[in-house]
C-alpha angles and dihedrals in degrees: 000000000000109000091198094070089070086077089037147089107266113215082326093313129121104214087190089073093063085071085057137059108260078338092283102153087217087063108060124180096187150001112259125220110205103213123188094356087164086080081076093078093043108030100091104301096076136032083213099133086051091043115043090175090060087099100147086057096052091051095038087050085058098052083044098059096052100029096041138238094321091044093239125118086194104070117037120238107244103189098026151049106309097201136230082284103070092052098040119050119214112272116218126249103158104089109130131045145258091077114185132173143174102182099238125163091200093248146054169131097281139008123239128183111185088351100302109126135205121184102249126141111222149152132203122158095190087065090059114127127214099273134211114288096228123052084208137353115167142159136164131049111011093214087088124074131200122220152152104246119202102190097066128057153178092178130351125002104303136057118173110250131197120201154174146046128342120199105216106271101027139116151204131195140180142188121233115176139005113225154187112194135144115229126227140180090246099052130116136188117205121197128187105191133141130204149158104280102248095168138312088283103028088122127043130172110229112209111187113197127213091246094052119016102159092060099057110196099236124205122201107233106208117252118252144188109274093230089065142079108217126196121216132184118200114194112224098198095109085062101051126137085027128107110235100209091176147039122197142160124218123199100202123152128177100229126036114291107191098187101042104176128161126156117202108220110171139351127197122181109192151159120248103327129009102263118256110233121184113259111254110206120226137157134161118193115230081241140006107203112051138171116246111275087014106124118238128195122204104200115230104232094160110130131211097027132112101193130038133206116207119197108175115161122214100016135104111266089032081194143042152178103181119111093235106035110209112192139166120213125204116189116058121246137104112281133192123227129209141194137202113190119185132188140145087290094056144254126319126172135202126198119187101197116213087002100138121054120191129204125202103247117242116261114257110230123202115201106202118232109270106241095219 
């Protein structure tokens, strides 16, 4: 039996249309239960059981499984599996601000904090962000693709990232997140995003709003080096009194770009100014137990904090003020770490007693040629 086929055309047949009247989505017969979808990564598509690293399969496979065989919830697969997607709409949750995202899938191949990254794999569901509502939603010119990127990051492991070519002229966009959220004078939108500079006006946010949802607001996003992260505040005030059902972003450029990049970072929608929270300190070392002289990193996870404090005693440095700390330490013995992290909310600090445990090194031989 191939358990695959259960997301899949069947001799040509959708077996998805018979819950719905002449398989029309806005005629349902039944609810539907999905039971075991992760048999869908390993049931004949991916080798992800077999390849663990095949990270990018096992995503694209998701998306996949609830946007249909060309991984787009916009255009309707004619000859293969539609997707959940297609039968079931996106349901809001966004309907109170403030609205903030990171874009984190909960999981991944580094660990960044403000940007700053250290190779770490992790995972942490409870570090999830709210995530687009639609994996994905794009229309346009097919030249660009949507994705989550893992190598490039404002928190966590993921940032979305657009990419690819532009024809003068074209454009792509793609719908983020589906809303419901009032408008006032007073309201702001932030974005921390980086990309490769295409033009003054090479990015633009479309915000599409429930009165008029044909005709989206767009607002050009400058146009930055790629080796940075960029913040940007928008102010809302021209749209109050009005209800914004949908965020998107739109890569468009008047002449040919060959290399379009942008990575999507974090997004914050807001009354009157972003709210302080107070800073929360976390860290996890890339290992606990070390051997003397061999380095160790404690990833920086804290939130809502702009400078950070190391002590960490016995170790070389015994200080530090970097986001991610890297030290050696040379005698053996168990250490304690401790971090400071500081922001507009103010200071919170984090000890983890007895956290690090060094190991004397063996001792390296070197047995000399015989001379026979």
């Amino acid at each position: 039996r191939n358990r695959q086929q259960l997301f899949s055309l069947y001799n040509g047949i959708n077996w998805l249309d018979a819950f719905y009247t002449n398989g029309s989505p806005a005629a349902p017969r039944s609810s539907i239960g999905v039971f075991a979808p992760n048999i869908t990564y390993n049931a004949g598509l991916t080798t992800f059981n077999n390849n663990p690293a095949d990270y990018a399969a096992f995503y694209r496979t998701e998306v996949r499984l609830f946007s249909g065989d060309d991984l787009d919830i916009t255009t309707a697969d004619a000859t293969g599996w539609p997707g959940f997607g297609y039968y079931q709409p996106v349901r809001c949750a966004i309907t109170a601000l403030p609205f903030e995202t990171n874009f984190c899938v909960g999981q991944g191949k580094i660990f960044a904090n403000n940007g700053v990254a250290v190779a770490k794999p992790w995972t942490d569901m409870a570090k999830q962000a709210i995530l687009p509502s639609w994996q994905w939603a794009k229309t346009g010119a097919a030249t660009v693709s949507v994705g989550f990127d893992f190598s490039r990051a404002w928190y966590g492991g993921t940032s979305v990232q657009l990419a690819g070519s532009l024809a003068a002229g074209a454009s792509t966009t793609v719908k983020l997140y589906q809303t419901k959220l009032p408008i006032t004078a007073a309201s702001r939108l932030d974005l921390v995003y980086k990309g490769r500079a295409a033009g003054a006006s090479s990015t633009r946010l479309a915000l599409y709003f429930s009165d008029n949802l044909a005709a989206p607001e767009y607002l050009d996003v400058p146009a930055i080096a790629d080796t940075l992260w960029a913040s940007q505040t928008f102010a809302l005030g021209a749209y109050a009194n009005r209800e914004l059902a949908i965020v998107g972003v739109q890569a468009t450029s008047a002449s040919a770009v060959a290399a379009y990049r942008l990575h999507l970072g974090q997004l914050k929608i807001y009354n009157g100014t972003a709210p302080v929270v107070a800073p929360r300190a976390n860290f996890a070392a890339t290992a606990t137990t070390v051997l003397t002289g061999q380095p160790v990193t404690f990833a920086n996870s804290s939130t809502n904090a702009t400078s950070y404090a190391w002590v960490l005693l016995g170790a070389t440095p015994a200080s530090s003020t970097a986001v991610h700390a890297t030290a050696t330490y040379a005698t053996a013995g168990t250490y304690a770490a401790t971090l400071q992290a500081t922001g507009p909310g103010g200071q919170n600090a984090l000890t983890r007693t007895a956290y690090i445990t060094v190991l004397t090194a063996p001792l390296k031989f070197i047995v000399p040629a015989s001379r026979y």
